[in-house]
N, C-alpha and C positions, 0 to 999 in steps of 0.2 A: 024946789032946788033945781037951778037951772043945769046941765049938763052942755061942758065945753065940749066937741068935740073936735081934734085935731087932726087937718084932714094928712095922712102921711101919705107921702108921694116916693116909690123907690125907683131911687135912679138908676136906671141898667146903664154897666160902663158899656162907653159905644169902643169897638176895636178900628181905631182911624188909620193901622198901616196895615189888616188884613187886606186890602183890595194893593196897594202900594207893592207887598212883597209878593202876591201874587203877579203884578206884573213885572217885577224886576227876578222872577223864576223862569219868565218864558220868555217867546220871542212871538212880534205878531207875525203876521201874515206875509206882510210888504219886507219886513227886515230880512226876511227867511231868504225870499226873492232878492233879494240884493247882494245875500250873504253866497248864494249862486252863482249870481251874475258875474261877482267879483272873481269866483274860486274859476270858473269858467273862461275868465277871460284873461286871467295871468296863465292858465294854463296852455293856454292856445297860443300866447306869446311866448311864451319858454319852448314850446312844441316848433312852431312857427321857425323863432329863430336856431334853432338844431336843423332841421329841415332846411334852412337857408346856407347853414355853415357847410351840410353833406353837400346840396348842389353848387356851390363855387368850389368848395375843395373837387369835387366831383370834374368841374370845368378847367382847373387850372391843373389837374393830372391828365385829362383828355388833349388840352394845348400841347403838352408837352412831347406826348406819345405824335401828336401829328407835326409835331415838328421837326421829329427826330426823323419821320416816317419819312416827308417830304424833304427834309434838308439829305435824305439816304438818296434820292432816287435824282436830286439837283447834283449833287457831286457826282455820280457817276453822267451824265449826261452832259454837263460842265465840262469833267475830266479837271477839276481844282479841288482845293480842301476848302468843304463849309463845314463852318459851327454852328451850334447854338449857344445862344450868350445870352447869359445873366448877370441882369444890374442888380446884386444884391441890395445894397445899399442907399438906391432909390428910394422916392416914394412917390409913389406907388411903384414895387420889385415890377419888374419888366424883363422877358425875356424875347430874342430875336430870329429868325434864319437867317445870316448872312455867309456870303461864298467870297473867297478869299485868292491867294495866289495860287499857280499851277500845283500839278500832282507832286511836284518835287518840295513843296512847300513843310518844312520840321516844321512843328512848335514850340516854342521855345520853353523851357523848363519849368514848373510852375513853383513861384513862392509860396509856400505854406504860411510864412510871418504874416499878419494879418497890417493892412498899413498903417494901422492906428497905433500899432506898438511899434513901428520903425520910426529913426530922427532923423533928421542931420540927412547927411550925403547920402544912406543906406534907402531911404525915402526918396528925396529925389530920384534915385537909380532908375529902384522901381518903377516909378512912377512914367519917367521918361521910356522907360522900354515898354509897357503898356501901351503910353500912347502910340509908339511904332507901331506896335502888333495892332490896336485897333484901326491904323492908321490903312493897313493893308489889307480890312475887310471892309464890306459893303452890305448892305442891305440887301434881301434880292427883291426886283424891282413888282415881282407879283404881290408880293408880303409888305413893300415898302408901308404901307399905312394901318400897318398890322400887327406891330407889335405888341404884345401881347400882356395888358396890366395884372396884375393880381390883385383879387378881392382885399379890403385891408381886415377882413376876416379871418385872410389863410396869409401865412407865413411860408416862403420858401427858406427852410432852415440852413441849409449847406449844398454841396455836393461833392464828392468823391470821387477817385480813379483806384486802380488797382498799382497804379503808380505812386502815389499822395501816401503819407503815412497818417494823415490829419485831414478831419474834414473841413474844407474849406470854408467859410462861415460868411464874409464879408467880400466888399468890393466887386469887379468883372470876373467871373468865371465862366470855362465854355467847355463842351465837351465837342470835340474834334469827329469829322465824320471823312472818308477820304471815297478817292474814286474808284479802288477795287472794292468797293463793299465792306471794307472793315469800317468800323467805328471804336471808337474806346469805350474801355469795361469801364463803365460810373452806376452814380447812385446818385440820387437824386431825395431829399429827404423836404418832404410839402407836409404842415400842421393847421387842423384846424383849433378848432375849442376842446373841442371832444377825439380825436385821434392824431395819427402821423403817417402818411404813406413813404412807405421806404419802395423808390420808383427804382428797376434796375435795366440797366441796356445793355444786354447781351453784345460783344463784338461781332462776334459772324453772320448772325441772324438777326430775324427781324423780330425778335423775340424781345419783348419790354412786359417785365414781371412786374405788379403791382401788391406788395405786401401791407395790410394795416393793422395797427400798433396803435391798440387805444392807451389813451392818460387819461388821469384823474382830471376831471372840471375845474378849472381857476387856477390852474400850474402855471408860473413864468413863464417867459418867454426864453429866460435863462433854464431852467429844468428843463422844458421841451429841448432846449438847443443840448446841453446835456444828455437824456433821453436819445438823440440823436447821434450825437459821438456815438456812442455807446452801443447805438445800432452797427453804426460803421465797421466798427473793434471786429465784430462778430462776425460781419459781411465779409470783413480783409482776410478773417481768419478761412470760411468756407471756401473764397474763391481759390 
């Protein structure tokens, strides 16, 4: 009697996604490296540009200090009234030294109404005495090709008198310097990304105090200018 014999063959299950989940648990080599590179180099751009926003805010508070310094030391040597004048409303904001008429020279009252909410005749007015007054200063001829742009990083927000119930926001503003040495009590309010210096000019001295006021990252430009009143309020009340 013949014997069949059946050869049995057992199949081992193969495991075809242990290599698969294994790789999709880790990371190689090169990925890691990249995953670096990346974190690395957004960092250095965010760092980068904060470091860029402190050195022009940095610049456009330095401008100003020496232009108050030097517009102090032309008016008395002149013997006229010089300003410094801001074009707020520019683009790129600009500000000036220019010397103007003799020591007897008033300035003339300042509007607080901003021109964009004036109509009619009350606009024109304005606007016509403005041109006057701009009409009877100059440039002075050292500074002539000097004036002075701002970074479109930094914001000049307003600026203020001890005069002004409101801080000024828009259009020409100047802050008046004469030839006995006085200057007028203002404030001066510069914003970058990350803070706000509240700049003040002492009248009798040659004292310009530099206060900074950080804000939160990604605030309007309307909250900073906010922010800035609000400084002012508190400035009007101390002085």
């Amino acid at each position: 009697m013949m014997r069949t014999f059946t050869s049995m063959k057992q199949e081992m299950p193969v495991n075809l996604t242990s290599n698969s989940k294994s790789a999709e648990a880790g990371f190689t080599l090169i990925e890691i490296l990249v995953a670096i590179f990346l974190v690395t180099f957004i960092l250095g751009v965010v760092l980068t540009g904060s470091q860029s926003h402190s050195k022009h805010l940095d610049e456009v508070v330095s401008g100003i200090d020496r232009a108050v310094r030097f517009g102090a030391d032309e008016s008395a040597l002149r013997n006229v009234v010089v300003r410094i004048n801001f074009k707020l409303e520019e683009t790129p904001q600009v500000f000036a030294v220019e010397y103007g008429p003799n020591s007897q020279f008033i300035p003339m009252p300042r509007n607080e109404a901003s021109l964009s909410s004036l109509a009619g005749s009350e606009k024109e007015l304005l606007e016509a005495q403005l041109k006057e007054l701009n009409n009877k200063f100059n440039r002075i001829r050292e500074l002539q090709d000097q004036a002075i742009e701002v970074p479109e990083t930094i914001t000049i927000l307003g600026l203020g008198t001890i005069s002004t119930s409101e801080l000024i926001k828009d259009g020409d503003v100047s802050i008046y310097l004469f030839p006995t040495g006085e200057k007028e009590n203002a404030v001066v309010y510069i914003a970058s990304e990350e803070e706000i210096v509240q700049l003040e000019i002492k009248p009798f001295t040659m004292d310009i105090i530099r206060t900074n006021f950080p804000h939160n990252h990604g605030e309007s430009l309307e909250e900073r200018i906010n922010m800035a009143e609000n400084l002012f309020k508190d400035w009007l009340i101390q002085e």
